[in-house]
C-alpha positions in Angstrom: 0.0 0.0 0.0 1.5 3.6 -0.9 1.9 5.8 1.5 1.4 9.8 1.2 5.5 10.0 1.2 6.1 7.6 -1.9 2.7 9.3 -3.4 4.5 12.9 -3.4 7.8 11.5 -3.8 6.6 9.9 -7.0 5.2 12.8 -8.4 7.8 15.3 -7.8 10.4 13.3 -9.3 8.6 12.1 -12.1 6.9 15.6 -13.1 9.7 17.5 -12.6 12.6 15.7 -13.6 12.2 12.4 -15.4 9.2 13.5 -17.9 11.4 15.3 -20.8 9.2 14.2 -24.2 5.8 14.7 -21.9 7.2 18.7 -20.5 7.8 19.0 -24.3 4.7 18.4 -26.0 3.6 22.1 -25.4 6.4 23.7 -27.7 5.6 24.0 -31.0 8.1 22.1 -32.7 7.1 20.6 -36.6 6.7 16.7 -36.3 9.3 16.6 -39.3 12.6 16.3 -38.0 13.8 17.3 -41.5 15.8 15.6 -44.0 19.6 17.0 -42.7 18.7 15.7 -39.1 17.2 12.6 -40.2 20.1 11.8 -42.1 22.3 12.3 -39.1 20.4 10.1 -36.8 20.4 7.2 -39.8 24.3 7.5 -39.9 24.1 6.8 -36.4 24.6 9.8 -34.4 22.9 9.4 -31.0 22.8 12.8 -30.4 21.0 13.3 -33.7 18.4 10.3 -33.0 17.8 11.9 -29.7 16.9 15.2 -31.0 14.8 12.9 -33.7 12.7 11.5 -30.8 12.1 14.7 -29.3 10.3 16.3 -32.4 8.4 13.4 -32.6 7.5 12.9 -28.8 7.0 16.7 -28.7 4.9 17.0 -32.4 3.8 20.1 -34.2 2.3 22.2 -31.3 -1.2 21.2 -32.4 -3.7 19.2 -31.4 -3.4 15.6 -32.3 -5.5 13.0 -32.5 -5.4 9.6 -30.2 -4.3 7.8 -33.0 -1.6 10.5 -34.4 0.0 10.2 -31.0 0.1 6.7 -30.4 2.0 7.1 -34.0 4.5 10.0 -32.9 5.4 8.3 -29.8 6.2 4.9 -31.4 8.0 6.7 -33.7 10.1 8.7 -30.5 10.2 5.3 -28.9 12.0 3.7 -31.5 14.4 7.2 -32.2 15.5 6.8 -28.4 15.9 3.5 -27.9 18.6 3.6 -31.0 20.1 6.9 -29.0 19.8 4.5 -25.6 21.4 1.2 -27.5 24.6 3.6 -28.3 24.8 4.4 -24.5 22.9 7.4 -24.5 21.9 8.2 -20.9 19.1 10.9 -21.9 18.1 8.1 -24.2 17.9 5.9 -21.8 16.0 8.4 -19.5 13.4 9.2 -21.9 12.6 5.5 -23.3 12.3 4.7 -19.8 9.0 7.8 -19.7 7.7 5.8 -21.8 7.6 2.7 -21.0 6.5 3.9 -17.9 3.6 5.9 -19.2 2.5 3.4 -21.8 2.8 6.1 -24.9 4.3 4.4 -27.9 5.0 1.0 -26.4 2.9 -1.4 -24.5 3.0 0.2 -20.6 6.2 -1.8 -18.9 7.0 -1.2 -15.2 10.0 -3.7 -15.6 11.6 -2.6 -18.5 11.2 0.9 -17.7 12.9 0.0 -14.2 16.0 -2.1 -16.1 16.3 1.0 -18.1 16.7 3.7 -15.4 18.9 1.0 -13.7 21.2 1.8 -17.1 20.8 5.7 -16.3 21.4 5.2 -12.8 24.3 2.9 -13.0 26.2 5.3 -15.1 25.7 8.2 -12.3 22.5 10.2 -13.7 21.1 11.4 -10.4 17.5 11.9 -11.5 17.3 8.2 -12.8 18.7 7.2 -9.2 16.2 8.9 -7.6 13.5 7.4 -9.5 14.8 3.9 -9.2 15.1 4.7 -5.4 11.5 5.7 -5.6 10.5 2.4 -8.0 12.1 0.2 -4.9 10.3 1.8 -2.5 6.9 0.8 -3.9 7.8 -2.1 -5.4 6.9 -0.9 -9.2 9.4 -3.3 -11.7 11.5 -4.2 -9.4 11.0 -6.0 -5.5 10.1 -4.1 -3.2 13.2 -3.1 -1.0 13.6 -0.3 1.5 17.4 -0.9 1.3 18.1 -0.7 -2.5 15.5 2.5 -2.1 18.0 3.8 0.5 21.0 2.9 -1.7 19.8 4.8 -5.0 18.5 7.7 -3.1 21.7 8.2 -1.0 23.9 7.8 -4.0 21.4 10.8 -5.9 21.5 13.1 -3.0 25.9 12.7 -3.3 25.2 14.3 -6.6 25.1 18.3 -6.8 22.0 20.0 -8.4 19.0 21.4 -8.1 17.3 18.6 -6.8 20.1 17.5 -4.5 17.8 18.8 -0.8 15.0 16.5 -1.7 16.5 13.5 -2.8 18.4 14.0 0.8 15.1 14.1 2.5 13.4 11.2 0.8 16.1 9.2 1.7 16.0 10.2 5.3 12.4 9.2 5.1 13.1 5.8 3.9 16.2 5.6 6.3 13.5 5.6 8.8 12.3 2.0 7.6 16.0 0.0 7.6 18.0 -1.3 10.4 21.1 0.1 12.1 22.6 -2.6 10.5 21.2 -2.2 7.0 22.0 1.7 7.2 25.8 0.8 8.3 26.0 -1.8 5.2 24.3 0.2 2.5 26.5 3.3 3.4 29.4 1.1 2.6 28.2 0.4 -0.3 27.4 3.7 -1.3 30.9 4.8 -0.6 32.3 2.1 -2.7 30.1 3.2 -5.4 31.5 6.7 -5.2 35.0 6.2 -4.7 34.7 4.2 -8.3 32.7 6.8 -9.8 34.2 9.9 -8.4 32.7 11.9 -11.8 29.5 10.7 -11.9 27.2 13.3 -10.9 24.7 13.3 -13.8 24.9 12.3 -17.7 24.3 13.6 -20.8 
C-alpha cells in the first residue's frame, strides 16, 4: 500500500525531472525532423536520433488525435531506444518515460525499471532517484527499502538542483531499515563513489 510520502515523492520526481518528451509536447516544434537531421540520426549519431525523438514525442504544437500520437510516440520510442542502445543516458532516461507511461509502447514497469537502472548505473542522479522511488513501492522491481536507500543516498551525493530532496526522501526511507542495514548500505554507497568519483549526472 502507498503511502502519502512515496505518493508525493513519485510525483515530484517524475513531473519534474524524469518526464522530458511529456514537458515537451507544449512547444511548438514541426513533427518533421527534417531531412539533414534525419540523415544524421540514420548514420548513427545518438545525439541526432535523440533530437529525432524529441520532435516526434513533442509534435507540431497542435492538437493531435489519439491515434496521431500513439504514432508520434512509437516513432520517438523507436528514435530513443537507437540513442539508448549507443549508451545514451538521456536516451535511456526518456525511453524509460515511456515505458512507464505506456505512450508508444505497451505500458512496462519492468523494462522501464531495467532502463533507469542503465541511467542510474552510469551516475544520472535523476534516474537514481527514480529507481530509489520504483524500490520503494515495489513498481518493476521488488520491493526493498534498502536498494530505495542505496539509490536515493547515492542521488543526494550528486550536486543540483534537486540534491535537498533526494536527501530528505532518503531520510524518510532511512527511517524503515535497520542500524545494520543503514551501516552496510552506506558502505556500499561509498564504494560506489569512490569508483565513480565523476559521476554526478549524464548527458
Amino acid at each position: 500500500m502507498r503511502t502519502p510520502w512515496n505518493q508525493l515523492v513519485l510525483t515530484a520526481i517524475f513531473a519534474a525531472a524524469l518526464s522530458p518528451t511529456l514537458a515537451q509536447t507544449a512547444t511548438p516544434q514541426s513533427a518533421n525532423p527534417g531531412a539533414a537531421l534525419l540523415a544524421r540520426a540514420n548514420s548513427g549519431d545518438p545525439a541526432a536520433q535523440l533530437q529525432t525523438g524529441d520532435i516526434f514525442a513533442a509534435g507540431n504544437g497542435q492538437a493531435r488525435s489519439a491515434r496521431q500520437l500513439t504514432e508520434d510516440y512509437r516513432q520517438a520510442a523507436v528514435w530513443y531506444r537507437k540513442a539508448a542502445d549507443q549508451g545514451s543516458v538521456a536516451g535511456e532516461i526518456r525511453l524509460a518515460a515511456l515505458y512507464r507511461d505506456g505512450r508508444g509502447v505497451a505500458r512496462d514497469m519492468e523494462q522501464a525499471a531495467a532502463l533507469y537502472r542503465r541511467a542510474a548505473e552510469r551516475g544520472d542522479a535523476d534516474a537514481q532517484a527514480t529507481l530509489g522511488v520504483l524500490y520503494s513501492m515495489g513498481q518493476g522491481v521488488p520491493k526493498s527499502d534498502v536498494e530505495a536507500y542505496y539509490w536515493l543516498d547515492l542521488a543526494a551525493a550528486a550536486k543540483g538542483p534537486n540534491q535537498q530532496k533526494y536527501a530528505a526522501n532518503r531520510q524518510m526511507i532511512g527511517a524503515h531499515i535497520t542500524a545494520g542495514e543503514l551501516e552496510a548500505v552506506e558502505d556500499r554507497v561509498a564504494e560506489w563513489l569512490a569508483a565513480h568519483p565523476r559521476a554526478n549526472g549524464a548527458e
